[in-house]
C-alpha positions as CSV (number, residue, x, y, z in Angstrom):
1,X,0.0,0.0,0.0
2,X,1.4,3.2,-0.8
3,X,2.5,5.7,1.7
4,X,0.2,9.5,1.5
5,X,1.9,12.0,-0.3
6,X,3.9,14.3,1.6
7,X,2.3,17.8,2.7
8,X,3.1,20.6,-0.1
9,X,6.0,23.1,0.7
10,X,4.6,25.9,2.4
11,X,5.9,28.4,0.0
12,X,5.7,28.5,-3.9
13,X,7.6,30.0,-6.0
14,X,7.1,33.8,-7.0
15,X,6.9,34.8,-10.3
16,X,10.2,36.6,-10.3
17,X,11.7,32.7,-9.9
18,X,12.2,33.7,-6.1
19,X,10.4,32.5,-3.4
20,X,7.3,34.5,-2.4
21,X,4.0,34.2,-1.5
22,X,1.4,35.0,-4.3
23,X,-1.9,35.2,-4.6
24,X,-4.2,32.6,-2.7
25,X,-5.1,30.7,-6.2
26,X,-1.0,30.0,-6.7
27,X,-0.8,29.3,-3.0
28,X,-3.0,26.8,-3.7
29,X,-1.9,25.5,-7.1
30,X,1.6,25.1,-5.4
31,X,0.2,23.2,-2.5
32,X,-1.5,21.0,-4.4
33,X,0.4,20.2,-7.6
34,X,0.4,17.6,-9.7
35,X,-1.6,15.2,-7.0
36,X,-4.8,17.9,-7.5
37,X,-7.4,18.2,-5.2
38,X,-8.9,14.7,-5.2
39,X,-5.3,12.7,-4.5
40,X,-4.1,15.2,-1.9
41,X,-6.1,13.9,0.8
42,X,-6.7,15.8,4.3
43,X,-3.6,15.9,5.1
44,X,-2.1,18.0,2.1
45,X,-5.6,20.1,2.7
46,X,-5.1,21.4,5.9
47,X,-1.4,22.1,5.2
48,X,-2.6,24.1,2.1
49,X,-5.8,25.9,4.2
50,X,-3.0,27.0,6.7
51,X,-0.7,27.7,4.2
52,X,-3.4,30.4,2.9
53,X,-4.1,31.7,6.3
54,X,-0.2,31.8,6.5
55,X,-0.1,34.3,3.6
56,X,-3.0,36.3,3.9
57,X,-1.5,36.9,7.8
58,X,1.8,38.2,6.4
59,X,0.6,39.7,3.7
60,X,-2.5,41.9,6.3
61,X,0.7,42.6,8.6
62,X,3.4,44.0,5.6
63,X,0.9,46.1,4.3
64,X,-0.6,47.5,7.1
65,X,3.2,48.1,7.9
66,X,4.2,50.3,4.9
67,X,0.5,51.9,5.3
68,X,1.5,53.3,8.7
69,X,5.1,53.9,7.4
70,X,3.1,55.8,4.8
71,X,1.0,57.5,6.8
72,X,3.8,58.7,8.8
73,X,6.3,60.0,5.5
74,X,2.8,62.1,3.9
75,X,2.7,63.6,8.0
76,X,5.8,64.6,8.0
77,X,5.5,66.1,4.7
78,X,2.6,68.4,5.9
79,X,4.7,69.4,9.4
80,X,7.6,70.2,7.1
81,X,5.3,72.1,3.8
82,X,4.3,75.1,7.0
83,X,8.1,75.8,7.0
84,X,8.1,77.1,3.2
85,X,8.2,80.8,2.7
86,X,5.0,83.0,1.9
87,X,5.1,86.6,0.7
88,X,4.4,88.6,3.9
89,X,4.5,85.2,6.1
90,X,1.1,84.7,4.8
91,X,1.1,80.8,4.6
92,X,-1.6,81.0,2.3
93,X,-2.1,77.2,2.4
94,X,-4.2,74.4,3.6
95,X,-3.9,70.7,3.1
96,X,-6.2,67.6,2.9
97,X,-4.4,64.4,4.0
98,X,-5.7,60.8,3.4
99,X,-3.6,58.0,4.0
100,X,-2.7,57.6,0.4
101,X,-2.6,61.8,-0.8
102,X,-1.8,65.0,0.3
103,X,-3.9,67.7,-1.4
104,X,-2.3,71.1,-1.4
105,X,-5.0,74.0,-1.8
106,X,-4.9,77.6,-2.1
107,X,-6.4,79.6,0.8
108,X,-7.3,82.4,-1.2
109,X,-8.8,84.2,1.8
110,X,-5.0,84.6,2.9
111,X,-4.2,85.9,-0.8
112,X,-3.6,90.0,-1.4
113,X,-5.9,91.2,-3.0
114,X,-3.9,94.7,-4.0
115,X,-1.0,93.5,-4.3
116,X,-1.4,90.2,-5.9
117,X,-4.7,90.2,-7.3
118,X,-4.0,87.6,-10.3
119,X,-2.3,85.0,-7.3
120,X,0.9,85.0,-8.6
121,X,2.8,85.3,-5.7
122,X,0.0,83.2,-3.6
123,X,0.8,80.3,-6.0
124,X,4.8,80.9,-6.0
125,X,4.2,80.7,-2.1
126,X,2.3,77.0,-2.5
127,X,5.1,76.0,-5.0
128,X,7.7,76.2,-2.0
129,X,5.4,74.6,0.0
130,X,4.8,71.7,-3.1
131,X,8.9,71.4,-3.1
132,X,9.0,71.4,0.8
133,X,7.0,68.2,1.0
134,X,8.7,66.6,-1.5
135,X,11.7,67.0,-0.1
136,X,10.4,65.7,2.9
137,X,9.0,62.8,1.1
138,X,12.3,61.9,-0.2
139,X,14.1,62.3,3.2
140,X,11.5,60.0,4.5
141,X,12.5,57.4,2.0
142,X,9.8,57.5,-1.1
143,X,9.5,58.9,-4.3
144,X,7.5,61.6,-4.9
145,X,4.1,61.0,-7.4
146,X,2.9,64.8,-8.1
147,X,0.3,65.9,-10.1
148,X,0.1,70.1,-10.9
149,X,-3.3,71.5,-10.9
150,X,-4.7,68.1,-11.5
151,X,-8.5,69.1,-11.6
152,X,-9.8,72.2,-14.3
153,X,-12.7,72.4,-12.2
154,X,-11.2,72.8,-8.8
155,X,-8.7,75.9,-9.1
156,X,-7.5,76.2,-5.7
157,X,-6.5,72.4,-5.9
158,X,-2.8,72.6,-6.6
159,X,-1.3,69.7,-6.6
160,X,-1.8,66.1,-5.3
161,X,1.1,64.4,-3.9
162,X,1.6,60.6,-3.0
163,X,4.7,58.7,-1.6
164,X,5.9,56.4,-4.4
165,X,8.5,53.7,-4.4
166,X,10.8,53.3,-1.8
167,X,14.1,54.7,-2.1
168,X,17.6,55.6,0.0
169,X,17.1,59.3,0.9
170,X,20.7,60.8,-1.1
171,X,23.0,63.8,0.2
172,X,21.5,66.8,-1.1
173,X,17.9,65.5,-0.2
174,X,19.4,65.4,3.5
175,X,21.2,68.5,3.2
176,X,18.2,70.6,1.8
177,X,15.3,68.6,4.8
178,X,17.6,70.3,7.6
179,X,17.2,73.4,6.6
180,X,13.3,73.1,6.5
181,X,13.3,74.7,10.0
182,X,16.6,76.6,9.5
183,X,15.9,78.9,7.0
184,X,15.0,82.7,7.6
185,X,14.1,85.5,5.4
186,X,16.3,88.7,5.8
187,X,14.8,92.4,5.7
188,X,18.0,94.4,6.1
189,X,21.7,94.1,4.7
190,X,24.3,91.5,4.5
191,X,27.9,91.8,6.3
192,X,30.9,92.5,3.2
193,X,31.6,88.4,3.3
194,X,31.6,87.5,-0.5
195,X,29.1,84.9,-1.7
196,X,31.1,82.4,-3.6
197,X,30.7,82.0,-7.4
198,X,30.5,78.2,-6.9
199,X,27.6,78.1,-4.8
200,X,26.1,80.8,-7.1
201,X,26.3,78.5,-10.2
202,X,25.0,75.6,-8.2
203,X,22.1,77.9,-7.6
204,X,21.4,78.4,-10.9
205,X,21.6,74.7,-11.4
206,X,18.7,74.1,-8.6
207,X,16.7,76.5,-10.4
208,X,16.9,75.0,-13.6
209,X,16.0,71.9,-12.0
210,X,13.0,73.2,-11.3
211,X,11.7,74.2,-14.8
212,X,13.1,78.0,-13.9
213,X,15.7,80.5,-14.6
214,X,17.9,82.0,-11.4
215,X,20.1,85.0,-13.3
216,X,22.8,86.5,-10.9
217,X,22.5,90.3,-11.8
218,X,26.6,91.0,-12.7
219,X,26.4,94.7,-14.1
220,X,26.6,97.0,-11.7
221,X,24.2,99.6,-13.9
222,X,21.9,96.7,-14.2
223,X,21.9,96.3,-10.4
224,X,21.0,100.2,-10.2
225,X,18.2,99.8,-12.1
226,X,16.4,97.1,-10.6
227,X,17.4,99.4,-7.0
228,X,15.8,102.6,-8.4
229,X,12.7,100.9,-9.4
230,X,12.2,99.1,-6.3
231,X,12.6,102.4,-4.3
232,X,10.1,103.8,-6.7
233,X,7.5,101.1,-6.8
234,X,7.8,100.9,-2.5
235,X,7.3,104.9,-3.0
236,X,4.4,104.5,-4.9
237,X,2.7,101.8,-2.7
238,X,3.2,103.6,0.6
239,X,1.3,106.6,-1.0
240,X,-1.6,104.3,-1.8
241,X,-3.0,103.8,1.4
242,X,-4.7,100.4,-0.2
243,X,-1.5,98.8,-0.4
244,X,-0.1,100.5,2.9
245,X,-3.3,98.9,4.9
246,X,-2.5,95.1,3.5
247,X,0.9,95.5,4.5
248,X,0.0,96.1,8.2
249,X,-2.6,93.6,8.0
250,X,0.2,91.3,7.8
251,X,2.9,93.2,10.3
252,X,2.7,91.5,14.1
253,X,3.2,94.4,16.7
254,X,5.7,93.4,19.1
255,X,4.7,90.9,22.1
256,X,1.7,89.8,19.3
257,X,0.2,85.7,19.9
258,X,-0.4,85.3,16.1
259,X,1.3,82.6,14.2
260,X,1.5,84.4,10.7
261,X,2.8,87.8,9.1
262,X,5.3,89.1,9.7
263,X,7.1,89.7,13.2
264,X,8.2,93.0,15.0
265,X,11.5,91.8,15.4
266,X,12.0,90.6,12.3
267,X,13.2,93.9,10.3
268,X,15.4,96.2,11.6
269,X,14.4,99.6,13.3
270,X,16.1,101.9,11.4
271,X,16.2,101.2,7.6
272,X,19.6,100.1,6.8
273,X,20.8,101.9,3.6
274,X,22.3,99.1,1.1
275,X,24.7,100.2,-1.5
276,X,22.8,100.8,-4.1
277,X,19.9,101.3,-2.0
278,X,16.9,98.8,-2.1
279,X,13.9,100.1,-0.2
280,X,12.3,97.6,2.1
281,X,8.5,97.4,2.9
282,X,7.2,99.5,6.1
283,X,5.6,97.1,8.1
284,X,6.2,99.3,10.9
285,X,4.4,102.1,9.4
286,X,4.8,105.2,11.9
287,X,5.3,102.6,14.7
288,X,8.5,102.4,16.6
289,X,8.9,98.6,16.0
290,X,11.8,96.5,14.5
291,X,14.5,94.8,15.9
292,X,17.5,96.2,18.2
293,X,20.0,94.3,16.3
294,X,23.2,96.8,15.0
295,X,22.8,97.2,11.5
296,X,26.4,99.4,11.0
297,X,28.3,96.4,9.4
298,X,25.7,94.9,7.3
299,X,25.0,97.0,4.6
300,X,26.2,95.6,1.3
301,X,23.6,94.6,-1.2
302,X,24.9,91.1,-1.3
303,X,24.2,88.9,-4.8
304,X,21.1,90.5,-6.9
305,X,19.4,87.9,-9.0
306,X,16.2,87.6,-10.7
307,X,14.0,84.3,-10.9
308,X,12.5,83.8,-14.3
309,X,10.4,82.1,-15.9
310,X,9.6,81.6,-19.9
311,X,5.9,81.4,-19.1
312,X,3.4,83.2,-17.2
313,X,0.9,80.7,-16.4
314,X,-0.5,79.1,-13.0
315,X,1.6,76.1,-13.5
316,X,4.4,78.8,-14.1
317,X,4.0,80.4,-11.0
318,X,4.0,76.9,-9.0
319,X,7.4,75.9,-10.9
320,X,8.9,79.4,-10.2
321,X,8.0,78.2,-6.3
322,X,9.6,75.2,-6.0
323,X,12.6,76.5,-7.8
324,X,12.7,79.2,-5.2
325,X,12.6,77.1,-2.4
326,X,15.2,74.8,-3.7
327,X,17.4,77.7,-4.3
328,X,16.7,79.2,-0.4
329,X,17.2,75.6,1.1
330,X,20.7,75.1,-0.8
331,X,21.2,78.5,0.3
332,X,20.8,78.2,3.8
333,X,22.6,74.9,4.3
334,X,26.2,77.4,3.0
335,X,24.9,80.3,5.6
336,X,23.7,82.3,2.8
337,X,20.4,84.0,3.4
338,X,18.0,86.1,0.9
339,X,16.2,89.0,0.9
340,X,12.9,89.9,-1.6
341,X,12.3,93.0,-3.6
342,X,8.4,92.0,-4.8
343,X,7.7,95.3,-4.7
344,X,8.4,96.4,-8.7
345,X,6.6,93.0,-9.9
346,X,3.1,94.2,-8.0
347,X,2.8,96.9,-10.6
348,X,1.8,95.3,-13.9
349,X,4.0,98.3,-16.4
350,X,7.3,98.2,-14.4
351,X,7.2,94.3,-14.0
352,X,6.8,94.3,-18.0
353,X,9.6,96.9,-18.4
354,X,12.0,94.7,-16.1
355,X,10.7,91.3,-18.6
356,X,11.4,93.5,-21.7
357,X,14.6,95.3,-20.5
358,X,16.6,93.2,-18.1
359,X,14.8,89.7,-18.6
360,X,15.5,88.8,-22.1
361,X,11.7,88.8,-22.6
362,X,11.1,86.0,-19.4
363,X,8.6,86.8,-17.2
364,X,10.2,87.8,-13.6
365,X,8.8,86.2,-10.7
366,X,10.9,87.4,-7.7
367,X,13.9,89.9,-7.1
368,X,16.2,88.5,-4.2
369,X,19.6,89.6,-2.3
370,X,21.9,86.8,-1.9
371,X,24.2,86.9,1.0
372,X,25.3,86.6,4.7
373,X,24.2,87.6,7.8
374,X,24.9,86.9,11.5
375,X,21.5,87.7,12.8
376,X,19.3,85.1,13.8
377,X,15.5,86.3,13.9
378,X,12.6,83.6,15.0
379,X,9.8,82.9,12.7
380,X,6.3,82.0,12.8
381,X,4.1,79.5,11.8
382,X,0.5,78.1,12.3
383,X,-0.3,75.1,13.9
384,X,-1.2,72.2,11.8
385,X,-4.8,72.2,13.0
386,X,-5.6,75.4,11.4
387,X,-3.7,74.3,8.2
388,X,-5.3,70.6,7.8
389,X,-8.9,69.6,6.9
């Protein structure tokens, strides 16, 4: 009389040739074999009914692992994205988190509506926000999967991001996630400390990474221009008491509780006079406020560069954000900081002078000051539970 088969392996092999688990119907198949259901007997049954059990076990437990690993890297995404820079601190964001998607929308109720009444600078805000997480995304270990404006009929839906395939987080990914926190916008002058011309050109590099164009500003006549025009637009707006009135909206007086704009301490109390001369905004505005820092050895101009951009769309404006961001983060992780000048892109004839003039017919999208500085202001931001839905 012939012996019962022996009980099936408990594993079969995968379809790369390894040895896996599949589906339930190749469990199965493998338990079984050639003997089929009728000659395996109870025996080979129950080893094939726990083998099953076996797999669906593993299986319930790896995925609910990577789900909460997940969960966890699109988290971390959103703690890092309220980091990015806004015009005015306005962190004109808010994000919808499943445990598959983060959806970043404009908060258009945070948006300035003299200064910036087409969005452009709301949506160059989001884009460093939209690099910000995916820099996170990467430090946490995944790909990024974006999608830009991904729905015609929802406009303040900017982009959808998901955590892709697993990867080993490189060196500039780590280098550019610790300076998240680190970075700090500047409102005064830089110390005489050159910038170097390496880290310049690696700059310009980021940018272009990012579907943008970062142009250091050489010419000294050039960089005159772009100084004269930015005193002149400020001059304008602080004799329009429209603009004056959203600037202050957004200025915290000193010893303020709010967790956006733009804080007393963070701008100096006496203008500092660059050379050339680039006229900051008054959030003071015939307050004594500002900070107590001395000013008397910072006031070179630092690096003037322009961030272009060959189209002026919404997806544009997003693009020109994460290029920005990239460029600041890189920045910040040499001990270079940046100041804006948004003042001359606000009005619609002088920004399409600069685009004409100075831009080789690309559309600017921010004026900046490269350079150093040994100050070390706080910042702000809003709690997650105002930011997430």
């Amino acid at each position: 009389m012939r012996a019962p088969p022996e009980p099936p392996p408990s594993r079969c092999p995968a379809p790369d040739g390894g040895i896996g688990f599949g589906t339930p119907e190749r469990v199965l198949t493998c338990a079984f074999g050639a003997y089929g259901l009728a000659r395996a007997g109870p025996s080979a049954l129950t080893y094939a009914s726990l083998d099953v059990v076996s797999w669906r076990h593993i299986v319930s437990l790896e995925v609910g692992e990577m789900t909460a690993t997940t969960t966890h890297a699109l988290d971390a995404a959103v703690e890092a994205a309220r980091w990015a820079p806004s015009v005015h601190n306005t962190q004109p964001w808010s994000f919808a988190v499943s445990p598959e998607e983060i959806s970043l929308r404009a908060d258009t109720d945070r948006k300035l509506r003299v200064s910036d009444e087409g969005g452009r600078e709301l949506l160059i805000s989001c884009g460093a926000a939209l690099f910000t997480m995916r820099t996170a995304l990467r430090r946490a270990g995944f790909e990024q999967v974006v999608r830009i404006l991904p729905d015609p009929d929802k406009p303040a839906l900017l982009a959808t991001v998901r955590a892709g395939a697993a990867i080993e987080p490189d060196k500039r990914t780590r280098l550019l996630s610790a300076e998240i926190e680190r970075r700090r916008t500047h409102r005064a002058g830089f110390v005489g400390l050159p910038v170097p011309d390496r880290l310049i050109d690696a700059l310009v590099k980021d940018a272009a990474g990012e579907g943008a164009k970062l142009t250091p500003v050489r010419s000294p006549q050039a960089v005159e221009v772009l100084a004269s025009l930015t005193r002149a637009a400020q001059g304008v707006q602080s004799a329009d008491r429209r603009f004056s009135l959203e600037v202050i909206r957004w200025a915290r007086p000193p010893g303020s509780s709010r967790q956006d704009g733009v804080p007393a301490e963070g701008y100096p109390r006496e203008p500092v006079r660059t050379d050339p001369r680039f006229a900051q905004r008054d959030y003071a505005w015939r307050h004594d406020w500002g900070g107590e820092g001395d000013q008397s050895t910072q006031t070179s101009a630092g690096v003037v560069a322009m961030l272009t951009t060959s189209g002026d769309s919404r997806r544009d404006w997003i693009a020109a954000g994460e290029a920005l961001q990239r460029v600041l983060l890189h920045a910040s992780a040499y001990g270079v900081s940046a100041a804006f000048h948004t003042q001359v892109l606000e009005l619609g004839h002088l920004r399409e002078f600069l685009r004409q003039e100075l831009c080789s017919g690309e559309f600017p999208q921010m004026i900046m000051r490269l350079g150093i500085t040994f100050e070390d202001t706080n910042s702000v931001r809003r709690p997650l539970s105002d930011l997430t839905e």
